[in-house]
N, C-alpha and C positions, 0 to 999 in steps of 0.2 A: 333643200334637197336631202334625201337619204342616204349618206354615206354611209359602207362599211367602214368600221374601224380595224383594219386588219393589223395581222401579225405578219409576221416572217414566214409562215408556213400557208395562211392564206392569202396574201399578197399577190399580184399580176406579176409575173415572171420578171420582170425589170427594174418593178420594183423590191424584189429580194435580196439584192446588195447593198443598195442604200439602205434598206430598213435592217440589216444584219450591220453592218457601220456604224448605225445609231446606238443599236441597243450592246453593239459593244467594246463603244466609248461612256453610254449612258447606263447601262447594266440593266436597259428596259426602252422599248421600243411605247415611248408615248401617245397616249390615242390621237392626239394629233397628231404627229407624225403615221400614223395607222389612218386617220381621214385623207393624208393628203397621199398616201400610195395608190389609193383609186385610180391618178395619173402619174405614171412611170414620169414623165414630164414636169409635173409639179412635183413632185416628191422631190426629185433632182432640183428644182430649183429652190424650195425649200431648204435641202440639207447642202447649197452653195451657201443661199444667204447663212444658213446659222453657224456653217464654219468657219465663215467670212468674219463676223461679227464677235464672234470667240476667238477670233486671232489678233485683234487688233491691238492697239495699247493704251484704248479706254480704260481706265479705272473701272473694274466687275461694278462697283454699288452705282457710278455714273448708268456703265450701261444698263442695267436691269431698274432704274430710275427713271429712264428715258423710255423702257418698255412697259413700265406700270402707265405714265404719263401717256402714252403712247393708246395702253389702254383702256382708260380712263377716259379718254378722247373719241375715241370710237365704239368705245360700247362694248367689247372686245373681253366678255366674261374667262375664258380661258388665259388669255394672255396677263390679264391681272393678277389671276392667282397665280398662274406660273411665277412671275416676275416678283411678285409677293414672297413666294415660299422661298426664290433665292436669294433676296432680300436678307431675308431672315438668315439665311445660312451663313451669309458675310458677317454678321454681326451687329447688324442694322436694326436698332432698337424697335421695339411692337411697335411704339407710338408713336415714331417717323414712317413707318409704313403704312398706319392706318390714315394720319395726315394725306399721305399721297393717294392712300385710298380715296379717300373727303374729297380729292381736288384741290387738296392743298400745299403751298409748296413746304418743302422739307427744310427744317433751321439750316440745316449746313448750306453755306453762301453758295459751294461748287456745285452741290447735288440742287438747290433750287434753281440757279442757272441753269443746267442739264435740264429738272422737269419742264421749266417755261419754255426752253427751246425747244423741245420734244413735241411739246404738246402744241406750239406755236406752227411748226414743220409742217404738222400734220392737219391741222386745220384749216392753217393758211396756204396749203398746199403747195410748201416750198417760200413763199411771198412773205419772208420775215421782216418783221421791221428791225430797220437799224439799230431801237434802241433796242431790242430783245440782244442782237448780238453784242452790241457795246455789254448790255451787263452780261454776257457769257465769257467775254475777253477779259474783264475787268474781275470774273470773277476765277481767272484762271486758266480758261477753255483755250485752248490756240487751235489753228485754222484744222490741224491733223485730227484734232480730238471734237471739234464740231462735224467734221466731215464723217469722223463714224459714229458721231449719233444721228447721223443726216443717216448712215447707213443703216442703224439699231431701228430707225420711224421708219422705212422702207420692207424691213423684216419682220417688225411688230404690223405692219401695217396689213402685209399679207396675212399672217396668222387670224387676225379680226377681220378679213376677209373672208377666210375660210371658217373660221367659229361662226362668223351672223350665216353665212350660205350655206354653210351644214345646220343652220337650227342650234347650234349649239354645241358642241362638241361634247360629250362628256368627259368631267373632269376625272384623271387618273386620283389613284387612292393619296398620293403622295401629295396634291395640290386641293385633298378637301376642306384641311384646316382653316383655308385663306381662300374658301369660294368667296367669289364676289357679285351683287348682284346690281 
């Protein structure tokens, strides 16, 4: 489908608050976030989930771990490099990011727990197996902090929803270093 990628000034009347909120928490209204103002409706439930998922007390490298994972899983070219480029801002060395790139999991024991659950959520459509959780327990995770990566697969998930049914989103300038294909 053809979406515009709006701004704040092109935007559908309702969604002009929400997208004035983004860009001034984020100091730019992402073209995603610009895809999904087409609906005042989606937009809003976009910027629930992402405020949702940024509030929680996941560990940032878990959760942006679980949304590479996440997209890596679905196909979900935009969410990868997002997730990619914050990655990298944490401190999260090139060559643990490109691993998860690969589809592979990451050396640190919590963040591989994190990928394989993520990526399990979402494939298996919620239907984890017990041993995926034992090593996420075992490697750390408690019930709170599965629960919002269970949240992080449900926000990445729509993001790769909206990136494959737009075609594609294009990537902002900020997430070109870390396109994924």
């Amino acid at each position: 489908m053809n979406l515009t990628i709006h701004t704040v000034d092109t935007a559908p009347q309702a969604s002009k608050p929400i997208l004035e909120g983004i860009a001034g928490e984020l100091g730019l209204v992402p073209n995603m976030a610009g895809a999904f103002a087409n609906s005042p409706t989606l937009l809003s439930a976009f910027d629930g989930m992402r405020r949702a998922v940024g509030s929680g007390e996941l560990d940032p490298a878990a959760r942006e771990t679980a949304g590479v994972a996440v997209g890596i899983a679905v196909g979900n070219r935009y969410g990868v490099a997002f997730h990619s480029t914050i990655l990298g801002r944490l401190g999260i060395d090139d060559a643990e990011i490109e691993r998860m790139r690969a589809g592979e999991l990451p050396s640190d024991p919590k963040l591989a727990a994190t990928y394989e659950l993520a990526r399990r959520i979402v494939l298996d459509r919620g239907n984890v197996d017990d041993d995926v959780l034992a090593r996420a327990t075992a490697a750390g995770l408690g019930t709170a902090e599965i629960l919002e990566i269970l949240t992080e697969c449900a926000f990445a998930s729509l993001v790769g929803l909206m990136d494959n049914f737009a075609g594609q989103v294009e990537l902002d300038e900020f997430l070109a270093a870390r396109a994924w294909n």
